[in-house]
C-alpha positions as semicolon CSV with decimal commas, in nm:
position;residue;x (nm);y (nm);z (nm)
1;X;0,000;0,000;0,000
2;X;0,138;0,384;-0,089
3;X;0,329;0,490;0,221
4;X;0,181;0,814;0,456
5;X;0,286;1,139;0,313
6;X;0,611;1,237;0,395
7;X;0,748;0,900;0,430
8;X;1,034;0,815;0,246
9;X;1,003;0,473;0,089
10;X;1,297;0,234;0,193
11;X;1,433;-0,109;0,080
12;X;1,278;-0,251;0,401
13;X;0,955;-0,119;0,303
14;X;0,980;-0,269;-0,032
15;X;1,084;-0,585;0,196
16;X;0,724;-0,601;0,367
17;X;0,550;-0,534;0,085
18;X;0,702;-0,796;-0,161
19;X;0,713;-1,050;0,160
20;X;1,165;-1,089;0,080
21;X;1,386;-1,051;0,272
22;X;1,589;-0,696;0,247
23;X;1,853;-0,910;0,078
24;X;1,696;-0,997;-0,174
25;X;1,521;-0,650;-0,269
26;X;1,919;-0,518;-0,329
27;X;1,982;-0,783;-0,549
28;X;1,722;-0,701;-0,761
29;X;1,794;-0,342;-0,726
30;X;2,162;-0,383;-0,835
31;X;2,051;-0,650;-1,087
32;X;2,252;-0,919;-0,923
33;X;2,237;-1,303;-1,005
34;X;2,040;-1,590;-0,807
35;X;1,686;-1,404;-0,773
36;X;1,384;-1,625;-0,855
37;X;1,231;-1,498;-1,101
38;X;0,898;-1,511;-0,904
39;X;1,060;-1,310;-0,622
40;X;1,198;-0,994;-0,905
41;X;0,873;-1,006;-0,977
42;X;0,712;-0,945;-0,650
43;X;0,983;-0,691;-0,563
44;X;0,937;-0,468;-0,896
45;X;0,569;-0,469;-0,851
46;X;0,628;-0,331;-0,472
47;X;0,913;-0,092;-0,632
48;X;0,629;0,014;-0,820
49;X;0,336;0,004;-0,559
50;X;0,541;0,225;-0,273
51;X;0,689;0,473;-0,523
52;X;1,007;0,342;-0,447
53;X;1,154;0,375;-0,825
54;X;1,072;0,730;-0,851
55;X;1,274;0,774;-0,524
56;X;1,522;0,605;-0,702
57;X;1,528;0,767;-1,008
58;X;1,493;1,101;-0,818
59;X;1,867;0,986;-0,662
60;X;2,036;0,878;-0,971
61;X;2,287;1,154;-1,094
62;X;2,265;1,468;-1,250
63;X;2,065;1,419;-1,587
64;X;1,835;1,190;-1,398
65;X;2,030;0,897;-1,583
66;X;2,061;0,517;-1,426
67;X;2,330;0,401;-1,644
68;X;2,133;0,112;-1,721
69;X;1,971;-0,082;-2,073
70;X;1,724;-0,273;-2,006
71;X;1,669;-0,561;-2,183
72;X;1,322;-0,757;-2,227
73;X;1,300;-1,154;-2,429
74;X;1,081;-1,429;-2,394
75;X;1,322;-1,605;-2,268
76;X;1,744;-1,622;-2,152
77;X;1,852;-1,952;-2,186
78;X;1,821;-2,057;-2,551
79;X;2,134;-2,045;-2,788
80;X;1,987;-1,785;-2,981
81;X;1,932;-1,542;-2,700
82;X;2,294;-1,646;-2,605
83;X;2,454;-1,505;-2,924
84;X;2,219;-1,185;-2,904
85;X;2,308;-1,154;-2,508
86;X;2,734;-1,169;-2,640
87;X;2,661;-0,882;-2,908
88;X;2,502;-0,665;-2,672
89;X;2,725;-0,766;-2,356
90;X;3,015;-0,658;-2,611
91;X;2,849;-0,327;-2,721
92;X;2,824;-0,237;-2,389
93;X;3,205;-0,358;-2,273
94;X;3,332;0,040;-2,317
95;X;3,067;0,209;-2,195
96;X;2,975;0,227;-1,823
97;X;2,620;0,109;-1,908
98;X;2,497;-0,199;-1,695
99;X;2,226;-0,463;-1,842
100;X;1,891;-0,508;-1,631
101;X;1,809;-0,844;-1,782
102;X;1,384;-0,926;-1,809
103;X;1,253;-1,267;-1,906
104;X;0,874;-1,293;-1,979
105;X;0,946;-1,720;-2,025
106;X;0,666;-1,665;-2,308
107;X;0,338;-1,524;-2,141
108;X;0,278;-1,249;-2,338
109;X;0,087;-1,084;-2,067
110;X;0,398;-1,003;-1,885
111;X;0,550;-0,792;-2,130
112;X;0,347;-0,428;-2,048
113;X;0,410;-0,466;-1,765
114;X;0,746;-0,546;-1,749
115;X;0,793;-0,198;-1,975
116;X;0,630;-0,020;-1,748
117;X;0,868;-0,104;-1,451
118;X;1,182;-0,049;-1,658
119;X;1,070;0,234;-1,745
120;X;0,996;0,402;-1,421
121;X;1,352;0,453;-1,375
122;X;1,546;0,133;-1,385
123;X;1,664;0,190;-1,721
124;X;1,723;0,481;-1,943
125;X;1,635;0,275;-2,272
126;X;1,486;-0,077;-2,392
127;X;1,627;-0,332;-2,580
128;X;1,294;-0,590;-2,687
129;X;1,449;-0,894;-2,838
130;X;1,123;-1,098;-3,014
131;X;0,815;-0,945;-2,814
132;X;0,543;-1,102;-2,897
133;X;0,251;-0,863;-2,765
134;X;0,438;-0,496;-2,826
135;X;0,153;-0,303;-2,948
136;X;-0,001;-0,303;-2,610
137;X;0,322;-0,058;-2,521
138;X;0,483;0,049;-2,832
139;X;0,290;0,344;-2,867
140;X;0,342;0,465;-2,493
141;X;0,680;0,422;-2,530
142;X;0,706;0,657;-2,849
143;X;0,440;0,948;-2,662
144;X;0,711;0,913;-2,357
145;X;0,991;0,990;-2,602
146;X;1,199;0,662;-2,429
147;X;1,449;0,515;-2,627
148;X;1,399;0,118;-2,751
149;X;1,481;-0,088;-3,010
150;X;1,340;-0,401;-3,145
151;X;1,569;-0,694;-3,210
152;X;1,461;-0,933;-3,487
153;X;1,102;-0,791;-3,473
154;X;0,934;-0,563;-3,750
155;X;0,710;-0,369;-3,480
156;X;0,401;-0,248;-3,571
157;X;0,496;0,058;-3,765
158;X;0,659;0,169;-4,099
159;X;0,939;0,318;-3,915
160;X;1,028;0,158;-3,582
161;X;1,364;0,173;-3,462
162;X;1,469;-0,215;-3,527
163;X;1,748;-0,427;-3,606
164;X;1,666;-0,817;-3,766
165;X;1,816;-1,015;-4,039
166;X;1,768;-1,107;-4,417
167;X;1,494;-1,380;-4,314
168;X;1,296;-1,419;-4,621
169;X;1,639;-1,427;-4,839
170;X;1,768;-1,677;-4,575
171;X;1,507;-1,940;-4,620
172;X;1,488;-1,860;-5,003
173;X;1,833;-1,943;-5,026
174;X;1,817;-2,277;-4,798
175;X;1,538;-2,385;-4,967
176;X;1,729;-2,306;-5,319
177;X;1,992;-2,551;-5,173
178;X;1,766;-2,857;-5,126
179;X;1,572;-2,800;-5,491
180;X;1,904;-2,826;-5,651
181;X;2,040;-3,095;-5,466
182;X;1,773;-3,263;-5,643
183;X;1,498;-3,235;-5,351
184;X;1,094;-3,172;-5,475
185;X;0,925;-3,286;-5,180
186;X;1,022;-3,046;-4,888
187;X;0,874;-3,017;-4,575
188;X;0,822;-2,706;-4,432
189;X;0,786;-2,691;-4,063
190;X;0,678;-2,276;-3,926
191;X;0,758;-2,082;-3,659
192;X;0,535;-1,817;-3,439
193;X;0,355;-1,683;-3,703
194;X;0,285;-1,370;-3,507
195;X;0,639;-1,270;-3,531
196;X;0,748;-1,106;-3,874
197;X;1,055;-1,346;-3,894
198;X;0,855;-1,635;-3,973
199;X;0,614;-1,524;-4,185
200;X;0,961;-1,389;-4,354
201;X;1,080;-1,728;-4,333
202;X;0,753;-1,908;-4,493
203;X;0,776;-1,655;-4,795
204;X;1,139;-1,716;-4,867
205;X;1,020;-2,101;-4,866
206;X;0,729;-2,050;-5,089
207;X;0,955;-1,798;-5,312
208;X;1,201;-2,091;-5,419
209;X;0,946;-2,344;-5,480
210;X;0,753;-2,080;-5,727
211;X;1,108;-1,982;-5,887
212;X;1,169;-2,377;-5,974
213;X;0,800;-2,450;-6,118
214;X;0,736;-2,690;-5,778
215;X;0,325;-2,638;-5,710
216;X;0,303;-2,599;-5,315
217;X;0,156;-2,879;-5,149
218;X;-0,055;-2,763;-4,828
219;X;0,014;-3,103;-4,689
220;X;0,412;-3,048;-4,669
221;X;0,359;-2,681;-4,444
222;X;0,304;-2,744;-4,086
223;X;0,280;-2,535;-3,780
224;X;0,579;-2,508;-3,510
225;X;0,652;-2,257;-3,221
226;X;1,041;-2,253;-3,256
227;X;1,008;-2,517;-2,967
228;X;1,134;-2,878;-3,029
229;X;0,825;-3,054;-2,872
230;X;0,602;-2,875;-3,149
231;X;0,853;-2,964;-3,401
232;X;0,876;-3,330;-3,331
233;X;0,488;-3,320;-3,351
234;X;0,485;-3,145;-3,686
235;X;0,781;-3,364;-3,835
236;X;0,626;-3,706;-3,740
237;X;0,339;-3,624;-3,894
238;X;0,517;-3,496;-4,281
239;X;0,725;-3,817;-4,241
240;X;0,394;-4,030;-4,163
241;X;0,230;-3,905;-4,494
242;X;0,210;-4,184;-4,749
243;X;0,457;-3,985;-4,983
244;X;0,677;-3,847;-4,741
245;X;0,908;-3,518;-4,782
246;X;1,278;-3,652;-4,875
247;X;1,360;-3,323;-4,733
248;X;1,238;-3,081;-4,434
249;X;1,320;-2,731;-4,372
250;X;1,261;-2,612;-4,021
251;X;1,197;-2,231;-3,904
252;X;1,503;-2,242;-3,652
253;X;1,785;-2,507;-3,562
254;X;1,554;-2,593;-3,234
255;X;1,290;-2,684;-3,475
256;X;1,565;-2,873;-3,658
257;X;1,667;-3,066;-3,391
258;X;1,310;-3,144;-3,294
259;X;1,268;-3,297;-3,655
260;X;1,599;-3,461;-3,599
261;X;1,494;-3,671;-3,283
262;X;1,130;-3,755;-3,475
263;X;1,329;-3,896;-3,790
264;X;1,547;-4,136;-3,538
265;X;1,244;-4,218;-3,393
266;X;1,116;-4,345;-3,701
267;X;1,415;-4,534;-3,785
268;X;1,533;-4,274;-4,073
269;X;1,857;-4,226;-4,115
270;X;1,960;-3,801;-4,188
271;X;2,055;-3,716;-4,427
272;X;2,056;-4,087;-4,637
273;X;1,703;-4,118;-4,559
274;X;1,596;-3,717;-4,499
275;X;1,783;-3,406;-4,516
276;X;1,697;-3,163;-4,251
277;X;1,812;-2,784;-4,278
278;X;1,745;-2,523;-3,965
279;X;1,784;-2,168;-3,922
280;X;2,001;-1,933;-3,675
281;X;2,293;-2,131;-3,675
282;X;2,331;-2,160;-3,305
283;X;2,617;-2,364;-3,144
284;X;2,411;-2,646;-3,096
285;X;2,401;-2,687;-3,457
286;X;2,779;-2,793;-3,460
287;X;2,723;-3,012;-3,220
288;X;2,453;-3,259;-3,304
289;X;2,520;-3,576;-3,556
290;X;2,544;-3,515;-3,823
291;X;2,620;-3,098;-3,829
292;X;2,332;-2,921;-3,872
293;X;2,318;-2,739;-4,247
294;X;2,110;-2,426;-4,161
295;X;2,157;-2,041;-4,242
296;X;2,345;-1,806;-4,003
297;X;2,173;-1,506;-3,875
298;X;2,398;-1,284;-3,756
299;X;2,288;-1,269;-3,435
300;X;2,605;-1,145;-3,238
301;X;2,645;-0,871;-3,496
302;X;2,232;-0,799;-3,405
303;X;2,311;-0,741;-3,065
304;X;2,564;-0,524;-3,109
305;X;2,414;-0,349;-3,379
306;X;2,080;-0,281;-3,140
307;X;2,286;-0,166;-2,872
308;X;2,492;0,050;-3,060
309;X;2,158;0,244;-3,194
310;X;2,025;0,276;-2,857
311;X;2,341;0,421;-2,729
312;X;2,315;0,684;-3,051
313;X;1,982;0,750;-2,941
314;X;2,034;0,836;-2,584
315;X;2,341;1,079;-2,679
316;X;2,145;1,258;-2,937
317;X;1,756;1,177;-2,871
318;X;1,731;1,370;-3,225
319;X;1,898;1,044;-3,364
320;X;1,693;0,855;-3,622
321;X;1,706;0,505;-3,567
322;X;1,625;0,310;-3,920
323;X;1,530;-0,022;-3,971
324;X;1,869;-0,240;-4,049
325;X;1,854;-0,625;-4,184
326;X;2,192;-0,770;-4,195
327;X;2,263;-1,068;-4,407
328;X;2,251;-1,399;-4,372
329;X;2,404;-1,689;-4,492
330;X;2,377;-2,049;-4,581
331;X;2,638;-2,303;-4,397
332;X;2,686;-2,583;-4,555
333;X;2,732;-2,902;-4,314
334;X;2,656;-3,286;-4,278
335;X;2,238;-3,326;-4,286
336;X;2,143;-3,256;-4,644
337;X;2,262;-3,441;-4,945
338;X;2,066;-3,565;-5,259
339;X;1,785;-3,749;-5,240
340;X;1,820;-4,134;-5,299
């Protein structure tokens, strides 16, 4: 509850109201390691409750800066967000900006109101790597004049401040590969089709079928999530069909993996009996058997890229942040080869 009037708000306050100890309410004020992510949550929300981020922000230096990006993904632990996390992490090395690291772990509903705590003085501008609900803050952010940029995300305007990758050229170009390897049949296996990046990635697919004179076949396109449960679903069932795929291209390498494990499972052998191409390019991918063939997204170069634009922004907040796709590219390894 808001403290009497003339009360100034204190970490032990914060304490009673978030039911932590006052330990753990300075970790997650100096974004330290080992805080359940249930208990950050319970502590920003009292933060928020008490007032005790305005007091905050109302003590940071001259300029009313924190010093801090904030940074906001469905998720930390995947390979992908690992490579983005580097980029950034390395952006940052020479600056004396810290990283306030959010995880939604995929609930869209989270995300507002994760951007409004940020926000409120934790962070003096927003790095959103894949949100998946942002036009329920977008628009604040932009009438608040507070810096962000979208990571591998279109937004929901002609002119957001965003940096992603060649997506549509990358799958073009994988799916190019399999067609003239001599593949006709190819499985397509999607991603989150409310992010931009795999409708990009569907396109590319359809693109290179239309270039070669291959009619789509409904039957071959499946849904996925980028998760590998949903992608062993999907893949069992194109390599159940009665004229199965001799090929399968999946939205990411996790999807690629997922098909991987489905075509063992089915006694088929990749790549004699399927070839199986991913996308992102992820260090997993070198590490599975046989090495994955996929297309690298630059996603190192992303991070830093993103960060770099924020930092332009807060220096000048006249800067002009454009859109900027950087290219991707097909690696050739070990699970794609001819068809028998």
């Amino acid at each position: 509850m808001p403290q009497p009037e003339g009360h100034a708000v204190t970490i032990f306050d914060v304490a009673d109201e978030a039911g932590v100890s006052y330990a753990t309410v300075s970790r997650v004020i100096n974004n330290k390691a080992h805080v359940k992510p249930e208990k950050r949550e319970a502590v920003l929300r009292a933060m928020a409750r008490l007032g005790y981020v305005a007091n905050q922000q109302a003590r940071s230096l001259a300029g009313g800066r924190s010093r801090v990006i904030g940074l906001m993904a469905s998720e930390l632990s995947t390979g992908y967000m690992g490579k983005i996390i580097q980029g950034i992490d390395e952006a940052l090395a020479e600056t004396e900006y810290d990283l306030l690291l959010y995880s939604t772990r995929r609930r869209t509903t989270r995300e507002a109101s994760y951007v409004a705590s940020i926000t409120r003085g934790l962070a003096d501008g927003l790095l959103l790597v894949l949100p998946r609900n942002p036009a329920s803050y977008l628009q604040s952010l932009r009438q608040r004049r507070f810096p962000y940029v979208l990571v591998d995300h279109q937004g929901i305007g002609a002119a957001e401040p965003a940096v992603g990758a060649t997506n549509e050229r990358g799958a073009y170009d994988a799916t190019c590969y399999l067609i003239e390897l001599g593949h006709r049949r190819i499985g397509f296996i999607g991603g989150d089709m409310g992010l931009r990046c795999a409708v990009d990635r569907l396109n590319g697919y359809r693109m290179a079928l239309a270039e070669f004179g291959i009619a789509p076949d409904p039957q071959l396109v499946l849904p996925g999530d980028f998760m590998q449960p949903a992608a062993y679903q999907s893949a069992s069932a194109l390599l159940a069909l009665p004229e199965r795929p001799t090929a399968i291209f999946a939205s990411n390498d996790v999807t690629a993996f997922g098909a991987m494990d489905a075509a063992r499972d089915m006694g088929l052998r990749i790549p004699d009996d399927i070839s199986i191409v991913g996308f992102d390019d992820i260090a997993m991918s070198e590490m599975v058997t046989p090495k994955l063939t996929t297309v690298r997204q630059p996603l190192v170069a992303m991070g830093s890229a993103a960060t770099r634009a924020l930092l332009a922004m807060l220096e000048d907040p006249t800067q002009v942040c454009e859109r900027l796709d950087l290219p991707t590219e097909l690696v050739i390894r070990g699970s794609a080869k001819a068809p028998a």
